[in-house]
C-alpha positions in Angstrom: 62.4 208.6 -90.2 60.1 205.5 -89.8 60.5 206.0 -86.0 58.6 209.6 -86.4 56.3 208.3 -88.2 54.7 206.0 -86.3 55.1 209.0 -83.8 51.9 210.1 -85.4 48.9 208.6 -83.6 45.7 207.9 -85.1 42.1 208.7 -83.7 39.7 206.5 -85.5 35.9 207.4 -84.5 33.5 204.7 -85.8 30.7 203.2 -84.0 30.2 200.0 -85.7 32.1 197.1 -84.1 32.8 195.1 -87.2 34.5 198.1 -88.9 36.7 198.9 -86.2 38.5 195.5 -86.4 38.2 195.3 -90.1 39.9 199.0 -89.6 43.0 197.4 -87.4 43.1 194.6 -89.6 43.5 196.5 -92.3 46.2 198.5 -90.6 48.0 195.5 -89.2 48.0 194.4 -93.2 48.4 197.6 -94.6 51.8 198.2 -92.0 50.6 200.6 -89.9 51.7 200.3 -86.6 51.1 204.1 -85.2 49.4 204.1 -82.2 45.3 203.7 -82.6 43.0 205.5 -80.0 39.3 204.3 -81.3 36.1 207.1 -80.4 33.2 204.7 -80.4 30.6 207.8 -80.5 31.0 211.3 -81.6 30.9 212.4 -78.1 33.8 210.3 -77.0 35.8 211.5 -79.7 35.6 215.2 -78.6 36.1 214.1 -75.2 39.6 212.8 -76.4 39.9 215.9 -78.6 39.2 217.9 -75.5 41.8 216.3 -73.5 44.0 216.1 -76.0 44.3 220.2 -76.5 44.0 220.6 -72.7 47.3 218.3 -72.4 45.6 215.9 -70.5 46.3 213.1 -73.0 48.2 212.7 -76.1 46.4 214.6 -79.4 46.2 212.7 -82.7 48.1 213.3 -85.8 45.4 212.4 -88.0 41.5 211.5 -87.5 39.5 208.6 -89.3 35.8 210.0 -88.6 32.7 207.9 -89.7 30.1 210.1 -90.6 27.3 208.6 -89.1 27.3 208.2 -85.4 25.5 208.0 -82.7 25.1 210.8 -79.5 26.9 212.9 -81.9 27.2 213.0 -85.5 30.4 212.8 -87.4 29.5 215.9 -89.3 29.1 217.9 -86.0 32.6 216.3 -84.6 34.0 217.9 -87.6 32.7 220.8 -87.8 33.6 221.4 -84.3 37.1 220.4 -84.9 38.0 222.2 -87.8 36.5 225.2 -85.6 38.9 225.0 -82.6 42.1 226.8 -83.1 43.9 224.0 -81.1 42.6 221.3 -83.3 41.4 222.4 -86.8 45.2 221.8 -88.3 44.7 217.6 -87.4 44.5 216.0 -90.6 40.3 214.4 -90.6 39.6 211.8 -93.5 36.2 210.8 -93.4 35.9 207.4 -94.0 32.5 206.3 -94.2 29.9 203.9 -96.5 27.7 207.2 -97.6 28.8 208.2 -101.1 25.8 210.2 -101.1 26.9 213.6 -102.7 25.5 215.7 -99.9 27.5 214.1 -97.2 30.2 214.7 -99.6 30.0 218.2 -100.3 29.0 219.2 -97.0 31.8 217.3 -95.0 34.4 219.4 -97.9 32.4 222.4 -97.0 33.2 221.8 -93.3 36.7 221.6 -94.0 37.7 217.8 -94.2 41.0 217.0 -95.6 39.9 213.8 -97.6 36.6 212.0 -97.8 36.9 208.2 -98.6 33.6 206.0 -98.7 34.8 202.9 -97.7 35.4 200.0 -100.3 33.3 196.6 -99.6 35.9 194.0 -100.3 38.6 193.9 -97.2 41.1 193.8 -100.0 40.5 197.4 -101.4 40.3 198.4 -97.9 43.6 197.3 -97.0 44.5 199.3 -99.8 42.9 202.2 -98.8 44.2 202.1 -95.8 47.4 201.5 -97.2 46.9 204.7 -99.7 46.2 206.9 -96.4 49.4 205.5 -94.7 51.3 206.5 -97.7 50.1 209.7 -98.2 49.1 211.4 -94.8 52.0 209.8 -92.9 55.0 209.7 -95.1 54.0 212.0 -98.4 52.2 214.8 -96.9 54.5 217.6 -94.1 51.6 217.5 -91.4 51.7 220.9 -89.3 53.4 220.5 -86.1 50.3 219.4 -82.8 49.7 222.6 -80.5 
């Protein structure tokens, strides 16, 4: 069983540097070890989407999608995923610093799965992380990847 789990890759889309190796840290802490693919911009990440669901590259199991990003916005990669038949069944957990209640109720309205705002201290965040590990890849039955 542990072997299919870290089957499941993970496509993490954030822009800022610092976050994305606070992110793998976190992982490496938290006992993650499925494959990361990181989207630096929210173009990049639908490029990866788009390869993925043409089978020219392998398609996440579950997305980690900051919100706001630059060339195209997290909210806009979302709803664009969760409106492609081929993609919309990928598990996306916004994890972002907005706890702004717009953000919030908009991203749920676009059909994200989980929206996190990201703790401060790198010890809540390994424990987030550890929280998504637990639930999304060994709690939760994820649909089977077109």
């Amino acid at each position: 069983m542990g072997d299919e789990l870290n089957a499941i890759s993970i496509l993490l889309v954030e822009d800022n540097p610092d976050d994305v190796e606070i992110t793998r840290r976190a992982l490496e802490k938290g006992r993650v070890r499925n494959e990361l693919t990181v989207a630096r911009d929210g173009q990049e990440a639908l490029d990866i989407l788009s390869a993925a669901k043409n089978g020219d590259a392998h398609c996440p199991g579950l997305i980690l999608l900051d919100l706001n990003l630059p060339k195209v916005d997290g909210r806009e990669v979302l709803e664009k995923i969760k409106a492609d038949p081929k993609l919309k069944r990928i598990p996306v957990v916004v994890l972002t610093v907005s706890t702004h209640e717009e953000d919030v109720v908009r991203s749920y309205d676009l059909g994200v799965n989980t929206y996190i705002a990201k703790p401060v201290r790198f010890e809540d965040f390994i424990k987030v992380v550890t929280t998504i590990k637990e639930y999304w890849l060994i709690i939760a039955t994820l649909p089977p990847l077109e």
